[in-house]
Each structure stands twice: as C-alpha cells, then as structure tokens.
VEXBAKE-862793 format. One record per residue (C-alpha): residue in one letter; x, y, z. Coordinates in steps of 0.25 Angstrom, whole numbers, plus 5000, padded with zeros to 4 digits. Example, Ala and Ser with C-alpha at 12.3 -4.5 7.8 and 13.67 -1.06 7.14 Angstrom:
BEGIN
a504949825031
s505549965029
% end
This chain:
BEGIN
x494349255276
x493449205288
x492349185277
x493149105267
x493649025280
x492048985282
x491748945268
x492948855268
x492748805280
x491148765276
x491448715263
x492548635268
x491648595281
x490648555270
x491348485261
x492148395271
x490648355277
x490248305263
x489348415258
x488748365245
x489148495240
x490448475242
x490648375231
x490048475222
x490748585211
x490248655202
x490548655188
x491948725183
x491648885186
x492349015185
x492948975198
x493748845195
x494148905181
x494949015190
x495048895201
x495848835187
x496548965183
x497148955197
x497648855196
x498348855184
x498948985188
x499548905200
x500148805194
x500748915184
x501248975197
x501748845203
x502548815192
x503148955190
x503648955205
x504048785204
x505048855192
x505648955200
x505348955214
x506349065218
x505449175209
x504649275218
x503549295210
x503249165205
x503349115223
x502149235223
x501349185209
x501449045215
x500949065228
x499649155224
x499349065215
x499348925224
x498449035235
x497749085225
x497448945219
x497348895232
x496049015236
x495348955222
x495348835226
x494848845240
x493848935237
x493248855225
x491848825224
x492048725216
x493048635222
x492648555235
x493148595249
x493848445250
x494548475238
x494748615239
x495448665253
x496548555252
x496748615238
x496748725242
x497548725255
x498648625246
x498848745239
x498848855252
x499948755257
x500748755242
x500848915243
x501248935258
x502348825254
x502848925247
x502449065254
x502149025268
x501549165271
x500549175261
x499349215269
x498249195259
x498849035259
x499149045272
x497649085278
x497148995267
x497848875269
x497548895286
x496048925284
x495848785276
x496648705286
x495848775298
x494548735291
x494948575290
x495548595306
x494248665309
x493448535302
x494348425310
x494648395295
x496248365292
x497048475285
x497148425269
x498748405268
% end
C-alpha cells in the first residue's frame, strides 16, 4: 500500500507541476482494453442495481465493480494523473455511497484525498 501511496503521490506531484510527460498516453494497449471491459462491466452492474436496489447480490456486483473500476482507472498508465484520480476518487465516493464500509474504497478514496491535502492542492469534488 505504502508503495502504491508514493507512485500516486509522484505522478500526481508531476503532473500537477506541468511535467511534459504528463500530457502524454500512449496508444490504446491491453490495459485500456481491460480499463474498457471495466467499464462496461460497470455500467452493467449500475444498471442492474438502479433496477432493483433491494437485491443483495446485485448491492455486492455493483459495488465491486465501481472499486474495481475505480483501481483501473487510478492505476492506468495511460490516462493522466489530472484526469485520473478525480475519476477515480468520483467513483471511490459512488461505491462508499452505497457501502460505506468498504475498505478497499474506503483507503483508496483517503489515500487520494491525502495526496492532494499533502500538495496544498484542493480535493476534486
């Protein structure tokens, strides 16, 4: 965790500073193909629980997937740190709404805001 923590803070540090790597990507790869797959999986899930709200199982489905989701998108090389953490905390923020003791959401969506407090930077709303 402590070593995820760093490579988040550094390339949030960077990119907020206007590293010229920072308005790079790189070309679609097996990563923004699972980044899509993910995606679409939770929508799926989104829509499933919008249905019927009251079902357990599809509370769990929907849940993982926005985390799950959420950890793709933070980690992706291939999007950029300004674009990435508030996508990726939005959707830390979506599944607590929900399950407000889920701990991967829980330390992920901390662990973000604790980077932009630690950078004098605001926290993205």
């Amino acid at each position: 965790m402590k070593g995820m923590r760093l490579l988040a803070i550094v390339s949030l540090a960077l990119a907020m500073s206007g590293g010229a790597w920072a308005q790079q990507t790189t070309k679609p790869s097996d990563e923004a193909k699972e980044r899509a797959r993910l995606a679409t999986e939770y929508q799926k899930a989104k829509a499933a629980y919008a249905k019927n709200s009251r079902d357990k199982k599809a509370k769990s489905a929907y849940v993982e997937a926005t985390v799950t989701y959420g950890n793709a998108v933070m980690m992706s090389p291939n999007l950029v740190p300004k674009d990435k953490y508030p996508q990726a905390l939005k959707l830390f923020r979506e599944a607590l709404k929900v399950d407000p003791g889920h701990k991967r959401a829980k330390a992920n969506k901390t662990m973000i805001e604790d980077i932009y407090k630690s950078m004098g930077r605001p926290i993205p709303g």
